[in-house]
C-alpha positions in Angstrom: 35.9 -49.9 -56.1 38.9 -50.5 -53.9 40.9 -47.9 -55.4 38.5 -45.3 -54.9 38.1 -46.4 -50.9 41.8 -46.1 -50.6 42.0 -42.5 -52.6 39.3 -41.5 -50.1 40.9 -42.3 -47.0 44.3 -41.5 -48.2 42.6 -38.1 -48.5 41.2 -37.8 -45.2 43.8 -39.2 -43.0 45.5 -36.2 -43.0 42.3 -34.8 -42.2 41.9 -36.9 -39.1 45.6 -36.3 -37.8 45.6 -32.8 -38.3 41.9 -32.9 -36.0 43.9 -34.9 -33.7 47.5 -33.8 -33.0 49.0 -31.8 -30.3 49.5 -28.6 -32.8 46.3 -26.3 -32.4 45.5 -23.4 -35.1 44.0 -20.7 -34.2 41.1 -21.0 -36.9 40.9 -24.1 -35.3 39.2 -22.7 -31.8 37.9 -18.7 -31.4 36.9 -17.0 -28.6 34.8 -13.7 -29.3 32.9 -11.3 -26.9 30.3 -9.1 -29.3 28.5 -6.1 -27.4 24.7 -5.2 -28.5 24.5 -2.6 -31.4 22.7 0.5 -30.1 22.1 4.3 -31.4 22.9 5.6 -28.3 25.9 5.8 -25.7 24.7 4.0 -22.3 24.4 5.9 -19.3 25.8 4.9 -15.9 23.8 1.8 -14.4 21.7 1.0 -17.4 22.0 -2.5 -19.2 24.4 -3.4 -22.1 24.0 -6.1 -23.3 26.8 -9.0 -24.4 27.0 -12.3 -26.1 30.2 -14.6 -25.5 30.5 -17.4 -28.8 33.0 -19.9 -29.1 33.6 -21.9 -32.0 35.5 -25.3 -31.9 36.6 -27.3 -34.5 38.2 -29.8 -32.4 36.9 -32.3 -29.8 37.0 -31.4 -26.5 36.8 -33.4 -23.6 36.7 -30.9 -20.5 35.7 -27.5 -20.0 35.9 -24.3 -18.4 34.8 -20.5 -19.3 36.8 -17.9 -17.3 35.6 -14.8 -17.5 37.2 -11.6 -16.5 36.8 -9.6 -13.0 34.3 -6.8 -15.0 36.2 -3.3 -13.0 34.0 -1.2 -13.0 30.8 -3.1 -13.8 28.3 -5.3 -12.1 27.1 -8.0 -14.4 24.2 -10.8 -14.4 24.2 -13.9 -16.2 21.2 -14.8 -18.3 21.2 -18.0 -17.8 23.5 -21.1 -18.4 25.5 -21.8 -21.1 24.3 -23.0 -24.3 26.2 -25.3 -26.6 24.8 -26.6 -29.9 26.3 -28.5 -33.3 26.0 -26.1 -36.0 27.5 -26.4 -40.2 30.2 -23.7 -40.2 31.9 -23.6 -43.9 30.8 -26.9 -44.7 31.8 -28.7 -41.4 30.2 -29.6 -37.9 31.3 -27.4 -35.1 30.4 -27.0 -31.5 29.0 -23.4 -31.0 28.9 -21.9 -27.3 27.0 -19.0 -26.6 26.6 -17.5 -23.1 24.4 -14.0 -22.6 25.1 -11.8 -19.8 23.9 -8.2 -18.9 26.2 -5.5 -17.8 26.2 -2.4 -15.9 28.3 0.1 -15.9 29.4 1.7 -12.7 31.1 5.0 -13.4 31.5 7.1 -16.3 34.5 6.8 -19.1 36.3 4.4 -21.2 35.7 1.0 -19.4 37.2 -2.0 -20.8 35.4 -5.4 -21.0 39.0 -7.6 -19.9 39.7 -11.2 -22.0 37.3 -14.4 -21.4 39.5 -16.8 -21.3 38.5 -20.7 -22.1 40.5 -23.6 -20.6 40.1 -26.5 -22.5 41.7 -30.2 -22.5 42.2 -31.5 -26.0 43.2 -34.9 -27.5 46.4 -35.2 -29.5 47.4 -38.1 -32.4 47.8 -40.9 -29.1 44.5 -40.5 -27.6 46.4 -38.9 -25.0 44.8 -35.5 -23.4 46.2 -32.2 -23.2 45.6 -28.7 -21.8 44.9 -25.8 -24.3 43.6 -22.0 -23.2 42.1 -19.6 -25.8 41.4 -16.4 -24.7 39.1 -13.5 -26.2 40.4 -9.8 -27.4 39.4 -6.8 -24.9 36.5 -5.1 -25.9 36.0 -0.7 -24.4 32.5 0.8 -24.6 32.1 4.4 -23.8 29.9 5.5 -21.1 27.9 8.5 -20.0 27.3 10.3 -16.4 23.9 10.2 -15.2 22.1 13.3 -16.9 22.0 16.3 -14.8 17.7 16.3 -15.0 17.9 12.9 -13.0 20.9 14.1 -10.2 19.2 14.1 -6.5 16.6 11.4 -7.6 16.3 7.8 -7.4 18.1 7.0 -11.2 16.3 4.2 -12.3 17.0 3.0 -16.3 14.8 0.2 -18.0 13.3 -0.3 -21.2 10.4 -1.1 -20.2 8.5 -0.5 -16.3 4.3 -1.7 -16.1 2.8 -0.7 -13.1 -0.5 -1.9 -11.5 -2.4 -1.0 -8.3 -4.6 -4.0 -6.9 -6.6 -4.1 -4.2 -8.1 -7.1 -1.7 -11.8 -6.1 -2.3 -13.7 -2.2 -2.8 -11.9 0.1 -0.5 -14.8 2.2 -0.7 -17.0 -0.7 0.2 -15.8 -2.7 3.5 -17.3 -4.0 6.5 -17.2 -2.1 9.7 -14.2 -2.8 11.5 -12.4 -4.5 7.8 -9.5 -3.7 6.8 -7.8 -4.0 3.1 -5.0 -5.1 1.5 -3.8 -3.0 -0.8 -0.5 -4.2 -3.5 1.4 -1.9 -6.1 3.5 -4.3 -8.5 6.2 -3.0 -10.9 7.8 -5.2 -13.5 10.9 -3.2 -15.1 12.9 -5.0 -18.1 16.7 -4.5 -18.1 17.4 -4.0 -14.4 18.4 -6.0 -10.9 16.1 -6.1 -7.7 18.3 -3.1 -6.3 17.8 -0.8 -9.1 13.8 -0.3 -8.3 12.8 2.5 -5.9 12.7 1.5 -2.1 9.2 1.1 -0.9 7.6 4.8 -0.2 5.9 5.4 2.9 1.7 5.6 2.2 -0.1 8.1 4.4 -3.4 9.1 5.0 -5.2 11.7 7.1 -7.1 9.5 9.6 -6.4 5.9 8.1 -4.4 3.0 9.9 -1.7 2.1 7.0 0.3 -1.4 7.9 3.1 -1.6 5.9 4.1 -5.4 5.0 8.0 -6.8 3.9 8.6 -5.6 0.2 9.2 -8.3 -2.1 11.6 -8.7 -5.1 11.6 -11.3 -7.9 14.0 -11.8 -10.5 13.0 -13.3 -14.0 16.0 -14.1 -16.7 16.0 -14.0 -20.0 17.6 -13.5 -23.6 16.7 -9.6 -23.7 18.1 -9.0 -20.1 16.6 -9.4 -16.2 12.6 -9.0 -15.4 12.9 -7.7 -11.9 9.4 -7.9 -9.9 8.7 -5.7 -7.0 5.7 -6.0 -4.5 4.4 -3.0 -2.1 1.8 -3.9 0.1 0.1 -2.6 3.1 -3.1 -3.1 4.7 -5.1 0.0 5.7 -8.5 0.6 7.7 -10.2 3.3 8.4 -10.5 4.8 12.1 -14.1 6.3 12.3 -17.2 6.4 10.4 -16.2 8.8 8.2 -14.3 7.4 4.6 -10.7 8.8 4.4 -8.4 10.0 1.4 -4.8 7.7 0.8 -2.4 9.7 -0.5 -1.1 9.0 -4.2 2.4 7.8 -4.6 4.9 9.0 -7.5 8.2 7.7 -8.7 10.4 8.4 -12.1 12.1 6.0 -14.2 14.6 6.5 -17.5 13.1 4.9 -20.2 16.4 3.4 -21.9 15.0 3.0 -25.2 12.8 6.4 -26.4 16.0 7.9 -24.4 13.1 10.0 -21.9 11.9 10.8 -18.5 9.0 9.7 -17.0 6.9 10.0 -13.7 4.1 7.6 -12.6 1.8 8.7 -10.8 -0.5 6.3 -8.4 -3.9 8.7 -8.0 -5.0 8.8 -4.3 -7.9 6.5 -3.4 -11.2 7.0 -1.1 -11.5 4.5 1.9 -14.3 3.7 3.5 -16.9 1.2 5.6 -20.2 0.4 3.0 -22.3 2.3 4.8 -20.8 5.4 4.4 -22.0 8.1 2.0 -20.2 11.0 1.1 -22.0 14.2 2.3 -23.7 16.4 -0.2 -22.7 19.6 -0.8 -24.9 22.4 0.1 -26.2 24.4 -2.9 -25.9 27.9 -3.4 -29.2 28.6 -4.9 -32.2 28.8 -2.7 -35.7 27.5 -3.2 -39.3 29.3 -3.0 -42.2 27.6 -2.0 -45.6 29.0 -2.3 -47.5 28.3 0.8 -51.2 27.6 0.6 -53.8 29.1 3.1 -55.2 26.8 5.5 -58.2 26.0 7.5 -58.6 24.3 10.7 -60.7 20.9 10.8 -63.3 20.9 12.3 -64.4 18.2 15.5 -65.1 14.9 13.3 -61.2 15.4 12.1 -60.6 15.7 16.0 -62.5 12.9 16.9 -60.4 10.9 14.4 -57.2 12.2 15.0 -58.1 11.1 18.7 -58.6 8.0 17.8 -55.3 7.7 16.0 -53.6 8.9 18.9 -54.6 6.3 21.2 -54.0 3.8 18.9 -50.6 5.4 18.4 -49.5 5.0 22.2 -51.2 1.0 22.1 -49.0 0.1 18.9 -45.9 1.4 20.9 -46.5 0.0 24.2 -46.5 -3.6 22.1 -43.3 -2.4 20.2 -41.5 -1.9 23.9 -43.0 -5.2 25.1 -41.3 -7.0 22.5 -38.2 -5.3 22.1 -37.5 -6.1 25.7 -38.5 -9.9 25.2 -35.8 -9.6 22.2 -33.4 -8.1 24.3 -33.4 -10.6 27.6 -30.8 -12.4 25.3 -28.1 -9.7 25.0 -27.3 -9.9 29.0 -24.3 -11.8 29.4 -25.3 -14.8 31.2 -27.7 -15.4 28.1 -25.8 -13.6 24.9 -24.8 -17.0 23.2 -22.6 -14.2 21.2 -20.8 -12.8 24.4 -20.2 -16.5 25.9 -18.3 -18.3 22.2 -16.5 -14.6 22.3 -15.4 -15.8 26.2 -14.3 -19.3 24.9 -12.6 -18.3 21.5 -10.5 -16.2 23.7 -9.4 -18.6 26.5 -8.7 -20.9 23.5 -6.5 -17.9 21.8 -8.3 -18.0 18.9 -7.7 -14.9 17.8 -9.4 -14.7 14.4 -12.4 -16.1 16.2 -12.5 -13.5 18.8 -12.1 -10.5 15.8 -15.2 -12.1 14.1 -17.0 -12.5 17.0 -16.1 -9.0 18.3 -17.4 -7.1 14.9 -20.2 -9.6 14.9 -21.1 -7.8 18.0 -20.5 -4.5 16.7 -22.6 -4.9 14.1 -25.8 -5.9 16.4 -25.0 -3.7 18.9 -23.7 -0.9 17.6 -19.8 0.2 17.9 -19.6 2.7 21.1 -16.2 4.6 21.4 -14.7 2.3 23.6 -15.5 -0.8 21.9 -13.4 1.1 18.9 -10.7 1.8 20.4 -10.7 -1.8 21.8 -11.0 -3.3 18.4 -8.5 -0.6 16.5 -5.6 -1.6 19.8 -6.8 -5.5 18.4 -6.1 -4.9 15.1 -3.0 -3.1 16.2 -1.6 -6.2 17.6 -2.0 -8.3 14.6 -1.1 -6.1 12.1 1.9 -3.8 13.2 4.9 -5.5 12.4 6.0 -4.2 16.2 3.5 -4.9 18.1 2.8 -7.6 21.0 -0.2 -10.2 20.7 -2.9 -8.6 22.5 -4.2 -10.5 25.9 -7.5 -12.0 24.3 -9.3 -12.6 27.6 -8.9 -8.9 28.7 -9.8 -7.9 25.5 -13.4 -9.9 25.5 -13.8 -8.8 29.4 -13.2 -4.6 28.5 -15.0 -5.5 24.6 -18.1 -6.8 27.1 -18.2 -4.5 29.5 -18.0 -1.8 27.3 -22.3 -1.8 26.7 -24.2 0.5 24.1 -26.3 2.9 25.6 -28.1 3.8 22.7 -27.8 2.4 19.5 -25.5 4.0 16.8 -24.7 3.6 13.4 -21.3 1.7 12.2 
């Protein structure tokens, strides 16, 4: 039994010295960059992607992965470095893998440069050493932008979903509400810069507040997940509903290799209460008119009595209304006097509320809506000064309804 422990590390001592001396061979630690296979040559600004592996077969005790200065491409990584233990050939390596996504800024033969890994090493003594591997230069051919896409935003993924949310029915709101209104694209395969700029939404009579865009970034194994948030809020100016324009952008789809256009339809907006009008037929309608013959005086005598029972009825109805409305003078509105407070404590929210609260009792007179659209003004534009509340509840309170009108 001894003989065949010393046979077995006669054997592997060589092994062991040869793992640890100061002479490294090159199958020893390899360096490769390997660019995705595709069907297609790559256009200008749309993603290739690459995968850097390392093998080692010896141990290392420090790291570091250079990687070249990329002329003429912008690049993401996708994530950190991932090392793992894997059976190459019957023995345990160490297996580094980093993904990154490239993007090719011009047209041509552009040349991926060397990665090159600095590495300290241990020789026969224990002792450490410095030791640099590098990777070979890999070219990839690339295309100009295709002449169908020149004077538009270029704008290559593999994939782009589009959805158009909104805070509550536009169709339905409350008089005097507004509504937020969010388009979000996810697009696979590019960066937050490579998705169109924000467009500008119009309408014919509608108050559009655009808010900050917003851009995420996601990354993972197949490339970036770039997120992209337009939002504005938008309220009608009148009674009437009003038409937001659709929006429209183009994207390249990298992987069909086509063109396409999205299209955002245009949306009604409106206060609940508004219907849209009927339009008149064009046919016309006979009626057959029946003779008639006048009553004679017990119909009169009856009708009289309706008559004068008529005029009671609405006296009562005038009585009452006035008793109902003692309340709406300002000494004794308990609506008008929390709107007073809410606005010398700048309450501003409050004071809104309060404001359509009255509105909506009392009907909404020109100036009152001009007063609450130069309110909601101030809190929504993003250049606009904070209204002075307490002129605002003195013009909102003085400005009485004369006759009641719809919202």
């Amino acid at each position: 039994m001894k003989r065949i422990w010393i046979i077995l590390l006669a054997l592997l001592l060589p092994v062991m010295a040869m793992a640890q001396s100061s002479e490294v061979l090159p199958s020893e630690l390899t360096l490769t960059v390997a660019v995705e296979e595709r069907d297609s040559v790559p256009y200008v600004r749309e993603m290739v992607l690459i995968t850097i592996r390392g093998v080692y077969r010896r141990h290392i005790t420090l790291e570091k992965l250079v990687q070249p200065d990329f002329d003429g491409f912008s690049w993401t990584q996708l994530g950190p470095d991932h090392w793992s233990d894997e059976r190459v050939d019957g023995r345990q390596v160490k297996i580094l893998r980093r993904r990154m996504a490239i993007y090719p800024n011009r047209a041509g033969e552009l040349t991926i440069g060397s990665f090159q890994h600095n590495l300290t090493l241990t020789d026969e003594g224990d002792d450490w050493f410095d030791h640099q591997i590098q990777s070979e230069p890999v070219t990839i051919t690339v295309a100009p932008i295709p002449p169908e896409a020149e004077g538009q935003w270029w704008f290559p993924a593999r994939w782009v979903r589009v959805s158009d949310q909104w805070s509550n029915a536009p169709d339905q709101l409350a008089p005097g509400e507004g509504v937020l209104r969010v388009v979000r694209i996810e697009a696979l395969g590019v960066t937050p810069e490579m998705i169109p700029p924000m467009p500008v939404l119009t309408s014919p009579s509608a108050m559009i507040f655009p808010h900050p865009e917003k851009r995420l970034v996601d990354l993972t194994a197949n490339g970036p997940v770039t997120h992209a948030f337009w939002r504005w809020t938008i309220r009608p100016t009148n009674t009437t509903s009003t038409i937001v324009e659709p929006l429209e952008f183009s994207y390249f789809d990298t992987t069909t290799r086509e063109h396409h256009t999205v299209s955002i339809s245009a949306q009604r907006v409106a206060y609940g209460n508004v219907v849209p009008q009927a339009q008149s037929g064009s046919g016309s309608v006979t009626a057959t008119v029946a003779p008639s013959h006048l009553p004679g005086w017990p119909v009169a005598m009856v009708a009289g009595l309706i008559f004068v029972g008529g005029i009671g009825a609405g006296l009562s109805g005038w009585r009452l209304t006035g008793r109902d409305a003692l309340h709406r003078f300002a000494l004794f509105d308990p609506l008008a006097r929390q709107l007073r407070g809410a606005a010398r404590a700048g309450m501003v929210q409050r004071v809104r509320r309060l404001a359509h609260a009255l509105a909506r009792r009392d009907g909404l007179t020109p100036i009152r809506r001009k007063l609450l659209a130069e309110l909601d003004h101030s809190l929504f534009a993003l250049d606009a000064t904070r209204a002075d509340l307490r002129v605002f509840a003195r013009a909102f309170l003085a400005a009485k309804q004369t006759g009641r009108h719809p919202i």
